[in-house]
N, C-alpha and C positions, 0 to 999 in steps of 0.2 A: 750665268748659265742661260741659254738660249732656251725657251719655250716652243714646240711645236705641237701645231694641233690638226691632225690628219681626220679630214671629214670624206666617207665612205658617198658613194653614191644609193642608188636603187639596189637594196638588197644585200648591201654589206660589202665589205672587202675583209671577211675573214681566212684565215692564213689556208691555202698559200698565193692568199694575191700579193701584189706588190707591196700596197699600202702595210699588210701586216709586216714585212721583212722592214719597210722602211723604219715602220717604230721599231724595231728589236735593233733596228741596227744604229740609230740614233741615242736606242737610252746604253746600248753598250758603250757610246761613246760621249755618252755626261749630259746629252740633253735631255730637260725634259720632255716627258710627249703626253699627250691628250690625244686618244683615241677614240672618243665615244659611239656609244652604237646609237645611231641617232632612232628617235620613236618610230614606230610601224613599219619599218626600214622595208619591206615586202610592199606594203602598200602607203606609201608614206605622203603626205600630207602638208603645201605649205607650211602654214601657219603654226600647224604642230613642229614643226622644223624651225621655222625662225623662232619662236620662241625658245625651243630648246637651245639655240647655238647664243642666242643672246645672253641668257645665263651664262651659256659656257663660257662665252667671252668674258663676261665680268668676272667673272669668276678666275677663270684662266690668267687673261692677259697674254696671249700668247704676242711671240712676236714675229712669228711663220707661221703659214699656214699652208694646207697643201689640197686641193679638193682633185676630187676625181668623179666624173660624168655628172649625175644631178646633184650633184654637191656644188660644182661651178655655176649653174643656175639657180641654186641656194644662197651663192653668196652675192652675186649678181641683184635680187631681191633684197639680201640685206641691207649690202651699201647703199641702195636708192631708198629705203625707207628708215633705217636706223642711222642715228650719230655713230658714228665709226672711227675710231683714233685709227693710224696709221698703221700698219706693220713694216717688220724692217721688209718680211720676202713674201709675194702670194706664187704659188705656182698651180695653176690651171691645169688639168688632164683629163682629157676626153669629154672635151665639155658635149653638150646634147642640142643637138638643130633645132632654133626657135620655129621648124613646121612640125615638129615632133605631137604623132595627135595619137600616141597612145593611152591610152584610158585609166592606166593606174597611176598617171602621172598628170593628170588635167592639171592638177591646179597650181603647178609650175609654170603654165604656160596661158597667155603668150608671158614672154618675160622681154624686155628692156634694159639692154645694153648697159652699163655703168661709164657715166662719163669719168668718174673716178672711180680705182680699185681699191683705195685706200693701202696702197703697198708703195712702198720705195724705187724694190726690183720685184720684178715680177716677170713670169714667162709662161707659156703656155706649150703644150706637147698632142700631138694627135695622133694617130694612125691614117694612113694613106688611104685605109679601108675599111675603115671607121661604119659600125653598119647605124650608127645612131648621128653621123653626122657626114657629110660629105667633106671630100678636101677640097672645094669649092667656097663651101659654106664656112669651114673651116679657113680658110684663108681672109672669107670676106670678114670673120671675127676679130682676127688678128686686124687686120687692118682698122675696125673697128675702135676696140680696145686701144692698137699702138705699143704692141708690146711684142717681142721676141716670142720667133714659133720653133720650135723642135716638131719635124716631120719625122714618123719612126716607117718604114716600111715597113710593109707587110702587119701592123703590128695590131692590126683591127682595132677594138673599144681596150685597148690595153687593161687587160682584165685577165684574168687566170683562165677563161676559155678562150684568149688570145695565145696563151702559152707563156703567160708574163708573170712569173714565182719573185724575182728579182727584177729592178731597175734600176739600175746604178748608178744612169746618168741622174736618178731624181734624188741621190743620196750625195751625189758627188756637188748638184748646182748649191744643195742646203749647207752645205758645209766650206764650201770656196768662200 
């Protein structure tokens, strides 16, 4: 049985964002899933973050992982400072522009690229109109990285004040 562990960005991804449909629709169909509300999720916190997902990791073992907006910049810090076993899938969503200089979010930044993702497959997805990243900035990541983009129009920070309850294609790549 497949493990997944869906990490929420800045402020949660409680239902009805994606992320929440993703787990309900994953554990109805036998996988495990790890959702955690990661600490001060509103004002949240490096170091309080990596520590907590390192646990989880140990803990978990998952063997997907799925992040969405500062969650992608959480795991990006990981891999470059923790031992990190492989996963089989990472999928990336809405990751957040390394000029990003909002103030609740300092201590993510700057952050440093991962020359490894520690994943087998992996992809990444954005919006066209992304208002925390540009599709410029957004492309120069992909290219970065080296891994498959999914471009969503229209689809902004793919978030439920996107209009984004469901995403199917992110239920569909976990499961192929």
């Amino acid at each position: 049985m497949k493990k997944v562990l869906i990490l929420h960005g800045w402020g949660g991804s409680d239902f009805p964002h994606w992320q929440s449909h993703l787990a309900m629709q994953l554990i109805e169909n036998n996988y495990v899933v790890s959702f955690p509300s990661l600490p001060n999720r509103d004002l949240p916190n490096l170091q309080e973050w990596l520590t907590f997902l390192d646990a989880e990791i140990k803990h978990f073992k998952p063997d997907i992982i799925v992040c969405h907006s500062l969650a992608n910049i959480l795991w990006f810090h990981y891999v470059n400072n923790f031992k990190v076993d492989n996963v089989d899938k990472l999928m990336l969503v809405a990751p957040v522009s390394p000029t990003c200089e909002l103030e609740e979010l300092k201590s993510f930044f700057p952050y440093q690229v991962p020359a490894d993702l520690k994943a087998t497959k992996k992809i990444m997805a954005c919006g066209d109109n992304d208002p925390y990243i540009s599709i410029d900035e957004a492309y120069i990541l992909h290219d970065m990285l080296g891994i498959g983009l999914k471009v969503l129009e229209g689809a902004g920070h793919i978030n439920t004040n996107s209009g984004f309850g469901k995403l199917d294609c992110a239920y569909d790549w976990i499961v192929q």
